[in-house]
ZASEGU-377632 format. One record per residue (C-alpha): x, z, y; residue in one letter. Coordinates in nm, 3 decimals. Layout:
<pts>
        u        w        v  type
        X        Z        Y     A
...
</pts>
This chain:
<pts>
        u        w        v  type
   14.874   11.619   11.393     X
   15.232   11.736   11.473     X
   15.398   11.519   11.748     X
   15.737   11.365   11.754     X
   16.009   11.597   11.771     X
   16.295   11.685   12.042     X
   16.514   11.408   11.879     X
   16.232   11.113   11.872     X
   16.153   11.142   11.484     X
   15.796   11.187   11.353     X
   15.773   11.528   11.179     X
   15.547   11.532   10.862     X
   15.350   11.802   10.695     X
   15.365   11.919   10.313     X
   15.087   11.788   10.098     X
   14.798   11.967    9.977     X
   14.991   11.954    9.614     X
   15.308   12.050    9.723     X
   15.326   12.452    9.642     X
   15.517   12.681    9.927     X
   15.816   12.826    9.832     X
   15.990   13.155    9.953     X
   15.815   13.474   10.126     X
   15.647   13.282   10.347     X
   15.415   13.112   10.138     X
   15.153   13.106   10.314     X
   15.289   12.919   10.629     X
   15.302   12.553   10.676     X
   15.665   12.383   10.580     X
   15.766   12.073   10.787     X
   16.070   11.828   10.744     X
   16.218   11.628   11.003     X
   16.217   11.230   10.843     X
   16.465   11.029   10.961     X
   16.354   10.708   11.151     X
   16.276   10.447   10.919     X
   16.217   10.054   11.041     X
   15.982    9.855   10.826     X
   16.064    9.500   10.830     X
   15.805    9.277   10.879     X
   15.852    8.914   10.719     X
   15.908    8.617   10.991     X
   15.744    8.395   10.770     X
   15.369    8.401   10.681     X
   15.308    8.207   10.326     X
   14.966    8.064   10.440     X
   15.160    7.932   10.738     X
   15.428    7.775   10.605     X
   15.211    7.633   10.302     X
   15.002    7.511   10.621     X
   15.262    7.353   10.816     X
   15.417    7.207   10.439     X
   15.070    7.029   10.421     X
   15.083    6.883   10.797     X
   15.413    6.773   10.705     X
   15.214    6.554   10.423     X
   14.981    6.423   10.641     X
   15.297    6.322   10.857     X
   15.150    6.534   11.179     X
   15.310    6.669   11.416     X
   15.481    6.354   11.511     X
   15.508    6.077   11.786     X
   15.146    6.014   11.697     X
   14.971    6.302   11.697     X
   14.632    6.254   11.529     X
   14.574    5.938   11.638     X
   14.646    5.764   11.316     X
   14.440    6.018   11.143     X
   14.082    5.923   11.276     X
   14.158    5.596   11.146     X
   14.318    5.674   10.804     X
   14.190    5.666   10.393     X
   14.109    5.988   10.249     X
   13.914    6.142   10.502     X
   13.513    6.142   10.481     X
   13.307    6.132   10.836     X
   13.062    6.453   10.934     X
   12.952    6.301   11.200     X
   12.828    5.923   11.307     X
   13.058    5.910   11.613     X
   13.368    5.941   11.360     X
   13.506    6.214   11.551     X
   13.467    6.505   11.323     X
   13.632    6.435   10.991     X
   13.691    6.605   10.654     X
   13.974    6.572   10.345     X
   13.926    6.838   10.061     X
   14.279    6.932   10.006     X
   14.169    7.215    9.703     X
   13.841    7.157    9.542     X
   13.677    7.520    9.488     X
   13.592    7.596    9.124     X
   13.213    7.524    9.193     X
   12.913    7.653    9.315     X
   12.686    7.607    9.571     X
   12.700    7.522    9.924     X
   12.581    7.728   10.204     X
   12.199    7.726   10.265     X
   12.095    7.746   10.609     X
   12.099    8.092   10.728     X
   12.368    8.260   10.493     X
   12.644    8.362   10.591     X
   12.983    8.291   10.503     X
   13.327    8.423   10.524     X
   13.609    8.175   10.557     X
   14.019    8.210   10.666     X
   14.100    7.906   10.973     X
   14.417    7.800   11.042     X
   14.436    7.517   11.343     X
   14.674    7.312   11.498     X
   14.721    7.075   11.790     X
   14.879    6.833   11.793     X
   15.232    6.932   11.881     X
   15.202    7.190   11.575     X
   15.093    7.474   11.817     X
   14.908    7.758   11.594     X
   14.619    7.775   11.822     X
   14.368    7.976   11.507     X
   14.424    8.179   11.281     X
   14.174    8.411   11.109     X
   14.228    8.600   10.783     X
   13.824    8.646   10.755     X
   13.587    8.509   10.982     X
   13.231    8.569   10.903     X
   12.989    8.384   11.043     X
   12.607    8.211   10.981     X
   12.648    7.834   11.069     X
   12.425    7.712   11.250     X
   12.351    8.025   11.497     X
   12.614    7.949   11.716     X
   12.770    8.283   11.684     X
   13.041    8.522   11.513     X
   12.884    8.764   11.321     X
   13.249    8.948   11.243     X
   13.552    8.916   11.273     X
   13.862    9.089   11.093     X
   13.986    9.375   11.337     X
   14.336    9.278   11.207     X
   14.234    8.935   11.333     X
   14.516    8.792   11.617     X
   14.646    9.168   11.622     X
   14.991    9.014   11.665     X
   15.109    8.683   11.775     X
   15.222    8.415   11.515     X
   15.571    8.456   11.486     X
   15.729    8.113   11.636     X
   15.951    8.099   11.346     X
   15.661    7.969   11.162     X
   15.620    7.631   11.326     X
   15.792    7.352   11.328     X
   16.096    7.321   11.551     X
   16.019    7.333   11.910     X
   15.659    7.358   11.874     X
   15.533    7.603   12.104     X
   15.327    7.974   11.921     X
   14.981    8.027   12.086     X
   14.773    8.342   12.064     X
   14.436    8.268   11.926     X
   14.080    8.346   12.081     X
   13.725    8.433   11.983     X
   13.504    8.162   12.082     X
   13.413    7.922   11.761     X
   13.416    7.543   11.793     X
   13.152    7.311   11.697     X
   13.406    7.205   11.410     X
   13.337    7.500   11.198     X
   12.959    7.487   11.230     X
   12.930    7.115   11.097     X
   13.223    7.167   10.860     X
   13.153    7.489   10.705     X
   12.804    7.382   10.530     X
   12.963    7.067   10.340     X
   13.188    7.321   10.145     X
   13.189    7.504    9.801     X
   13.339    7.825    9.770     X
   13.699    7.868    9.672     X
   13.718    7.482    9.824     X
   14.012    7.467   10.080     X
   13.947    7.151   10.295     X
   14.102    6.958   10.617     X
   13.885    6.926   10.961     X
   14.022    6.713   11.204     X
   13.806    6.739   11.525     X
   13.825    6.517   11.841     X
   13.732    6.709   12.192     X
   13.378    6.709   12.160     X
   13.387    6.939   11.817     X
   13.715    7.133   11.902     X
   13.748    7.299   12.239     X
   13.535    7.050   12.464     X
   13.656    6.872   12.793     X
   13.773    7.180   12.959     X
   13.954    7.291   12.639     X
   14.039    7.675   12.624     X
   14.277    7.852   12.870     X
   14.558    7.959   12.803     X
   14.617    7.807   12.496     X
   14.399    7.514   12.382     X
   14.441    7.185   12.636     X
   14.154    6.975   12.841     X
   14.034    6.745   12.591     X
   14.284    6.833   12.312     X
   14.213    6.744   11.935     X
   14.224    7.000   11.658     X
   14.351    7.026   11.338     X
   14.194    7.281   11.124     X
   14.236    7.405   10.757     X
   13.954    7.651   10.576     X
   13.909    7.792   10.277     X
   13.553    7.934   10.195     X
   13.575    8.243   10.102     X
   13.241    8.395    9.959     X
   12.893    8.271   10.062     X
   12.606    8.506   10.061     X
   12.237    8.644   10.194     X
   12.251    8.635   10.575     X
   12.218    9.030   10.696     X
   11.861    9.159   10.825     X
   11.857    9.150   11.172     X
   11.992    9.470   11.320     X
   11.958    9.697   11.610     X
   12.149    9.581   11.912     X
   12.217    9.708   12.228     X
   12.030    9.506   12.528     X
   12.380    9.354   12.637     X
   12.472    9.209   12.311     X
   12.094    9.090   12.267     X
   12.164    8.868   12.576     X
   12.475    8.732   12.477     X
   12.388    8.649   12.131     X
   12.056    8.513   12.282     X
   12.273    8.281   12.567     X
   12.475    8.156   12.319     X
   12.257    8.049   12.078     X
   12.064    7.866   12.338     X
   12.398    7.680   12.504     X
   12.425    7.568   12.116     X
   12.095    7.430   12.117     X
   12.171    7.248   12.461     X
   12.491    7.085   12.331     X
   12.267    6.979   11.998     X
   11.994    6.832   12.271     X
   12.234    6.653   12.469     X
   12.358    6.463   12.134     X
   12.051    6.384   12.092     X
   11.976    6.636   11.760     X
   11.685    6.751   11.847     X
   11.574    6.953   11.554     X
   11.930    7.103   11.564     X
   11.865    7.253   11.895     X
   11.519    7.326   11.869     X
   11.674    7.581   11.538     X
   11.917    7.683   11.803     X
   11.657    7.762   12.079     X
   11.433    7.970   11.791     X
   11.731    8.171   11.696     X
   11.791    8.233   12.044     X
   11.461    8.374   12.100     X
   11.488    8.584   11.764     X
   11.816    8.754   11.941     X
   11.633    8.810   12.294     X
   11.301    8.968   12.130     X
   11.500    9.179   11.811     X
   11.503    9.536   11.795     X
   11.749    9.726   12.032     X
   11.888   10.058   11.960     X
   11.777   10.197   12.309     X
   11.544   10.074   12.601     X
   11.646    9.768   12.841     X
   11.747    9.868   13.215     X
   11.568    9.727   13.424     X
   11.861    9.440   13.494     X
   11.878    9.383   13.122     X
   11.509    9.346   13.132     X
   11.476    9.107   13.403     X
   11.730    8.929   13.248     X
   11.583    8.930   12.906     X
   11.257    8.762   13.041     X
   11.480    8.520   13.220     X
   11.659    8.383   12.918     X
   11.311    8.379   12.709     X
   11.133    8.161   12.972     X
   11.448    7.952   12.966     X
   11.453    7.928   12.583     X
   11.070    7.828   12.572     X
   11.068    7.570   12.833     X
   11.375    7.380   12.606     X
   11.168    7.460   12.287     X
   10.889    7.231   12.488     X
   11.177    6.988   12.621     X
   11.277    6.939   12.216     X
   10.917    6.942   12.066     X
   10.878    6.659   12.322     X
   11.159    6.449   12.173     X
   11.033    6.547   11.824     X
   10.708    6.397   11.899     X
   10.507    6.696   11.885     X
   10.293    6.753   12.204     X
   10.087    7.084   12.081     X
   10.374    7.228   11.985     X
   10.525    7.172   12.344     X
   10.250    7.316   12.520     X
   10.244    7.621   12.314     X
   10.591    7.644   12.385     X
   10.509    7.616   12.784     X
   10.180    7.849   12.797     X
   10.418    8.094   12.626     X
   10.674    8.065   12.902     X
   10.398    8.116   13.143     X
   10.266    8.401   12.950     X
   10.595    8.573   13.093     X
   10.669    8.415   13.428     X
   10.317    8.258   13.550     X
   10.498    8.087   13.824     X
   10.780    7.918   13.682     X
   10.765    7.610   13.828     X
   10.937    7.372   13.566     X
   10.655    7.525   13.296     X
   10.373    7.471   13.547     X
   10.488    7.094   13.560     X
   10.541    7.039   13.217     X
   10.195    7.191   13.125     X
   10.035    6.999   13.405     X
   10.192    6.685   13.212     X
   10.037    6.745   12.860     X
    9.719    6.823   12.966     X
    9.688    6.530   13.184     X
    9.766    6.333   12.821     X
    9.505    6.524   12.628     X
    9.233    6.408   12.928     X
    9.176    6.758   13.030     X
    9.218    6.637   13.406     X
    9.078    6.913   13.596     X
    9.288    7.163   13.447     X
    9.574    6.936   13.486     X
    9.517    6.923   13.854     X
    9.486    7.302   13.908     X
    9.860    7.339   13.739     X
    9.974    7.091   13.901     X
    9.854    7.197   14.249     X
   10.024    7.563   14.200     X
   10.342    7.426   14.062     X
   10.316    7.229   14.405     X
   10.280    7.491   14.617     X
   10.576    7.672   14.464     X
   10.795    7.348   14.522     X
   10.617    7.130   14.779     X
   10.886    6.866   14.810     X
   10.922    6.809   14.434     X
   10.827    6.407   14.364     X
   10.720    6.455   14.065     X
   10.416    6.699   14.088     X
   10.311    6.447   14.357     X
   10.320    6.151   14.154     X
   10.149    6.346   13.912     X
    9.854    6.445   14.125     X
    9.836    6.093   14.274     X
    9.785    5.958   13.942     X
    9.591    6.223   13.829     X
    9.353    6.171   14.173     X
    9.391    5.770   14.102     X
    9.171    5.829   13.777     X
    8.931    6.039   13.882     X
    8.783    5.834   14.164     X
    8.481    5.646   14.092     X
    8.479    5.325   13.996     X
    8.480    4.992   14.222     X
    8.132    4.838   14.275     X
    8.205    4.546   14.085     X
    8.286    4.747   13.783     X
    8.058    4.849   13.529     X
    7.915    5.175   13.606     X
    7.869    5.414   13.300     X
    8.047    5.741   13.323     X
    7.837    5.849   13.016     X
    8.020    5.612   12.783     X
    8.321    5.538   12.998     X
    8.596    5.835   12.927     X
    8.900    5.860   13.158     X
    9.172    5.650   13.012     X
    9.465    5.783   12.884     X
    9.850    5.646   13.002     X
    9.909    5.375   12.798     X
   10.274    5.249   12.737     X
   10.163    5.008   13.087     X
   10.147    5.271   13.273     X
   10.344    5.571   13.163     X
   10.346    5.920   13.324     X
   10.667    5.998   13.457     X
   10.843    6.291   13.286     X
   10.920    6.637   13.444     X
   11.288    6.714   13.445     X
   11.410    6.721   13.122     X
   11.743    6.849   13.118     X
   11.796    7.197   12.910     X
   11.894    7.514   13.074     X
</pts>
């Protein structure tokens, strides 16, 4: 490619159908162009339709959203009332995304002051896995012109990371439908909100159209380091789904996770990336066990924790929560042998020595003045009297 010339103007090439004149017709003929500025509009029409809409919902004002979480016209998502949704274009028809497509969809969001905080011409995306599949290279390439707010509201530059907003929202939607989703803390940016740009605790105002829904892709060849931050971030999905109390939300969450971490890779793991592979497995198994708990399901769990141990035989919270189900099932004496490792791996940890202690308390013989016969006398189970205290269940 020719480079600018002595006086600052790109020089340009004749085209493969343009025919060379003159006796040198075999040579290359350039022209100098003179500088030419393109202008580039101030205004974006999605924006100011946007903002025109806002306007109608009579935000930005004195009350921000406020008056919005209580208003008609808006359906709830969510049983806390803090995620909310008001079709403002119903799509021509169609269905709604299955779990595991994925979908394409353009986001525009506001706070409250009117600040363009999102922005995305095509984000595509499976809800549900916690992650961005793609995202539109032109995507945030330059900042919103501040033109295209309302007066005095201040232009931020958008970011990556996805809120919870667009994973519950995105799934209630038809293509071609363009809808409202007004999102308190929790389903926007969380507590901490999103430096620079997005405040602690700040509501969100979001508008999406769907797009196109389709097939989800076949899982792909990844490098080890994306592997591991696909496979984190699923599972920090699954832990906010487990601390609201969803439990078959984050037990998806936790399996997806665990699909990332064990996919194909398109080389061979360091051996960092490999220690920290079989980190973040053990971690996603022992909260697979932590949600089959919750979900009733005790096999299930201990699956879930002899897998864990399959990797990482001395990971303590594992040993413990093994130690626990077997001690259910009856199966004392192996109880007692996990639970003695686990104890010798943490020997001030109250729980494993409750654990024992009761374990110990049940298999001493009887009192005299009890009937003796161990033939037809089985080792009670806990009962709701007497209840087995639980390991640590917190995700990580």
């Amino acid at each position: 490619m020719p480079g600018p010339s002595p006086g600052g103007s790109p020089e340009r090439e004749t085209g493969a159908g343009e025919r060379p004149r003159g006796p040198g017709r075999d040579r290359r003929v350039r022209f100098r162009l003179p500088h030419t500025a393109i202008a580039v509009p101030s205004v974006r029409e999605e924006e100011q339709l946007f903002y025109r809409r806002l306007e109608a919902l009579a935000v930005p004002g004195p009350g921000g959203f406020g008056p919005l979480f209580a208003s008609d016209g808006w359906s709830d998502l969510t049983e806390d009332r803090l995620l909310r949704k008001r079709v403002m274009r119903a799509g021509p028809g169609g269905p709604r995304p299955m779990p595991g497509q994925e979908v394409s969809v353009k986001v525009l969001g506001a706070l409250e002051d009117g600040g363009l905080v999102e922005r995305d011409p095509r984000l595509i995306f499976v809800p549900g896995h916690g992650d961005v599949v793609q995202v539109s290279p032109n995507r945030c390439a330059v900042q919103c012109r501040a033109d295209s707010a309302p007066p005095g509201a201040p232009t931020r530059q958008p970011r990556r990371a996805r809120p919870q907003a667009l994973e519950l929202g995105v799934p209630t939607m038809q293509p071609g439908e363009v809808s409202f989703f007004l999102a308190a803390f929790p389903y926007a940016y969380g507590r901490p909100g999103r430096e620079p740009d997005v405040p602690p605790e700040a509501p969100l105002l979001f508008e999406v159209t769907l797009l196109e829904v389709r097939d989800g892709p076949d899982p792909q060849p990844l490098p080890p380091a994306v592997r591991l931050r696909l496979g984190s971030q699923r599972r920090e999905r699954g832990n906010f789904h487990f601390a609201r109390a969803d439990f078959a939300a984050a037990l998806r969450s936790y399996r997806l996770s665990l699909r990332a971490l064990d996919g194909p890779t398109t080389a061979p793991p360091g051996p960092e990336e490999e220690e920290e592979l079989r980190e973040q497995r053990v971690k996603c198994l022992n909260n697979c066990a932590a949600a089959e708990l919750k979900l009733g399901r005790a096999e299930e769990a201990l699956a879930a924790c002899e897998a864990a141990l399959r990797i990482s035989p001395d990971n303590g919270r594992a040993l413990l929560r093994r130690g626990q189900l077997l001690a259910e099932q009856g199966r004392d004496a192996e109880a007692t042998l996990v639970l003695r490792r686990a104890l010798e791996l943490d020997p001030a940890n109250k729980v494993i020595h409750t654990e024992l202690s009761r374990l110990a308390k049940r298999q001493s013989p009887p009192s005299n003045t009890a009937p003796q016969n161990p033939r037809h006398d089985p080792m009670p189970l806990p009962g709701p009297a007497s209840p087995a205290p639980p390991a640590a269940e917190g995700t990580i």
